[in-house]
Phi, psi and omega in degrees: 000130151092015179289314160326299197272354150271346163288320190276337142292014161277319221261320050095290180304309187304334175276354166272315210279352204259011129293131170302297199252168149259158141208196199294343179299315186272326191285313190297314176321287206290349179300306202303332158308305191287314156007282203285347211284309220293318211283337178316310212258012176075005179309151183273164180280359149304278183310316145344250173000297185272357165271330193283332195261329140350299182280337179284307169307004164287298200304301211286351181304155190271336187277343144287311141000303209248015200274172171302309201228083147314331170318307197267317156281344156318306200284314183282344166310301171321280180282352151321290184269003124328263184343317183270334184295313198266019145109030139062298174227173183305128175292102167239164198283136198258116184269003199044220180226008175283145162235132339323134166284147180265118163233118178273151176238092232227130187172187179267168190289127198062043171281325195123022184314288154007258188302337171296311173283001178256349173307298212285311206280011171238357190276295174329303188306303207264011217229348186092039201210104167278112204247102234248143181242127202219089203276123170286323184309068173289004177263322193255117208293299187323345201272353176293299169346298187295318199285331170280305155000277159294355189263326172287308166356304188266355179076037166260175177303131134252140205282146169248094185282010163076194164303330185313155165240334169250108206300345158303310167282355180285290177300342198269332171285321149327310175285335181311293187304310207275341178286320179306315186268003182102342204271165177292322176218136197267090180276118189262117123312080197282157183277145183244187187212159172283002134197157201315097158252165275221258170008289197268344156269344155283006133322308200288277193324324165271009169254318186315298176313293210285315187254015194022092193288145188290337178187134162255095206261132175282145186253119187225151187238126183312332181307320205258026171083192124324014199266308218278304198301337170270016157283301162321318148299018196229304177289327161299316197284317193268006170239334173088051187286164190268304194218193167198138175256130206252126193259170183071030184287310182322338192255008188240140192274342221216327159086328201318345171268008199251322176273346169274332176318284232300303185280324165286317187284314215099006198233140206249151172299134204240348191182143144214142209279133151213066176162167174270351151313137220283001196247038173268027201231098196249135178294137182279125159230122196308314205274353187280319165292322172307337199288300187299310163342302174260020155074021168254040171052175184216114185257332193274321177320273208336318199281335227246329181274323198287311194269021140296313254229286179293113212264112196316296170339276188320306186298000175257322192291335192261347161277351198254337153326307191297257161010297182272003176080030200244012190293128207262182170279317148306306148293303161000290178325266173336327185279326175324298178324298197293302174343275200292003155293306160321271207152179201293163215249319178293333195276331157316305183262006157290321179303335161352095196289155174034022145338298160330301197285349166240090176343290189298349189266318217290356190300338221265359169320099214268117146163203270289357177264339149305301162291015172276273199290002151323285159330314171299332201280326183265309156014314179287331197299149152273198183255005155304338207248326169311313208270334191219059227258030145285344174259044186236101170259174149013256212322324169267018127314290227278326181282336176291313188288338178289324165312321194253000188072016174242207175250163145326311169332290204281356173286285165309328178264353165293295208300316184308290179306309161323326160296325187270300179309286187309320157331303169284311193272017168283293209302299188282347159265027163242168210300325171301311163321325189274338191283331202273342179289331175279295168303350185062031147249133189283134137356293159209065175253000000 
């Protein structure tokens, strides 16, 4: 996400910064650049404006002007107001004090609902909030289906309306249920339309009135634009939404509805799906994206992912490997796991500082069906051959490759690349490596 309008504005910075002085002249030349970038990324063009002239009565200031690396305070001008256009700090969903909190979840037909509430409701789960999922949509026949399924995948409550047809009584029996059994919170899965008719936001109003919900969040899909956010301000004037999760971000390059909500509703983005995984779901924080925006990574989500994911014990055992030069094939293996559990290997490693910005890393970027055969390939391995992968001569190629369904081919560049990565990480596990890594210049590119 936001990958176009982070190249071009790198390349915006970089010419700030290869000046000693600035003046208004030089300040105004690069506005006009962030300019073309934001409406380029679909930004709406209201908010374009009042950011661009923001920023210039910042930038244009004697204390930038006049700073050692002016260059640099642009830049930090920059991501400040970013950060505040998309709401300065993180939003979370607010539960009152009724138990089950009731959260309706509302938007058009393929937004994500679905999948979005079992996303939230499993988000709930890992969060101490136990979550009964309940679908109101009697019109799209898979979809109660669907919501049961994926809702058992994850072990939460789903409501069984049985014979019902009418999602008023649907909801209302739901909430009974979900009080009877215990759970903390109730998730309403609402019917969407492929666009706002009349029918279904009065539908929307009469599940409002019945189960008076603790927060009504809009499902907006990132894919669409300017689409979602004036669908979305059409759903705040007739329900009067809390927030919005905004779904597909992995899959839209240019972001541009994500910098605008904020600043058109008033309503700040609270979560965004960014995978089809049911644990692909991240709390929106305004100053950590303005950060991945300007290509300076998000190193604490990164951090915040390992240590869900990643067993304190191992991660001191795979640091004291790394150090002594004992990292195995095997150990490799095992991290592949852990990886792909964190969520995709291009979104990882964007958290990166300054990862972006290097064009020649992003070829070498691996995926995920490249780390399926990887995996396969040590697999093959016996286990002498993980701990010690100087004994894999020819004839134990040729038997790996046969094992795992792959080539000879494909074997030698896994050992080959497995080779340069003990390399690269001797570097980075000596005090210059941590240091340059820290700066966001790698070692050894």
């Amino acid at each position: 996400m936001f990958e176009t309008l982070t190249e071009k504005l790198d390349a915006v910075f970089k010419k700030l910064k290869g000046r000693g002085r600035l003046d208004e002249e030089n300040i105004a030349a690069a506005l006009r650049d962030i300019r073309m970038a934001l409406l380029e990324a679909d930004v709406h063009f209201k908010v374009v404006k009042d950011f661009i002239e923001d920023v210039r009565v910042r930038a244009v200031g004697k204390e930038v002007l006049e700073s050692i690396s002016p260059g640099q305070q642009v830049v930090k001008i920059v991501h400040d107001r970013l950060a505040e256009l998309m709401g300065e700090a993180g939003s979370q969903i607010r539960f009152g004090s009724r138990i089950p909190a009731p959260i309706m979840m509302v938007g058009l037909q393929g937004c994500g609902k679905t999948t979005t509430a079992v996303k939230l409701a499993k988000y709930l789960a890992e969060h101490g909030r136990r979550a009964y999922l309940v679908s109101a949509d009697v019109y799209r026949p898979a979809a109660i289906e669907q919501l049961r399924v994926m809702g058992e995948k994850i072990s939460a409550g789903v409501f069984d309306a049985g014979e019902l047809r009418d999602p008023i009584r649907i909801c209302r029996e739901a909430v009974e249920e979900a009080k009877r059994l215990g759970y903390e919170v109730i998730l309403v899965d609402t019917a969407g339309r492929l666009h706002i008719d009349e029918q279904m936001m009065a539908e929307l109003q009469e599940i409002k009135r019945e189960i008076h919900p603790a927060e009504i969040l809009f499902v907006a899909d990132a894919m669409t634009g300017q689409d979602a956010v004036n669908v979305a301000a059409k759903f705040n004037e007739r329900l009067g939404i809390d927030g919005v999760i905004m779904t597909k971000m992995d899959g839209d390059a240019r972001g541009g509805a994500a910098l605008s909500l904020k600043a058109v509703l008033g309503k700040p983005i609270k979560f965004v799906g960014v995978g089809e995984k049911i644990d692909a779901l991240e709390v929106f924080h305004p100053e950590r994206m303005a950060s991945r925006i300007l290509g300076m990574g998000d190193v604490l989500t990164l951090v915040e992912k390992a240590q869900a994911t990643v067993d304190a014990k191992e991660a001191l055992e795979l640091q004291r490997k790394i150090r002594k030069n004992e990292f195995s094939l095997e150990d490799f293996r095992n991290q592949l796991k852990q990886i792909r559990k964190m969520g995709s290997l291009q979104d990882l490693l964007g958290m990166i500082p300054g990862f972006s910005k290097m064009k020649s890393m992003k070829h070498m970027v691996p995926d995920e069906k490249e780390l399926v055969r990887v995996s396969a390939i040590i697999d093959s391995m016996t286990k002498k051959e993980r701990h010690n992968h100087l004994l894999i001569d020819g004839e134990r190629r040729k038997r790996i490759a046969k094992g795992s369904g792959t080539t000879v081919q494909d074997v030698n560049l896994l050992l080959k690349n497995y080779s340069e990565m003990r390399k690269m990480m001797k570097k980075f596990s000596s005090k210059d490596g941590m240091k340059a890594l820290r700066r966001g210049n790698f070692p050894f590119a």
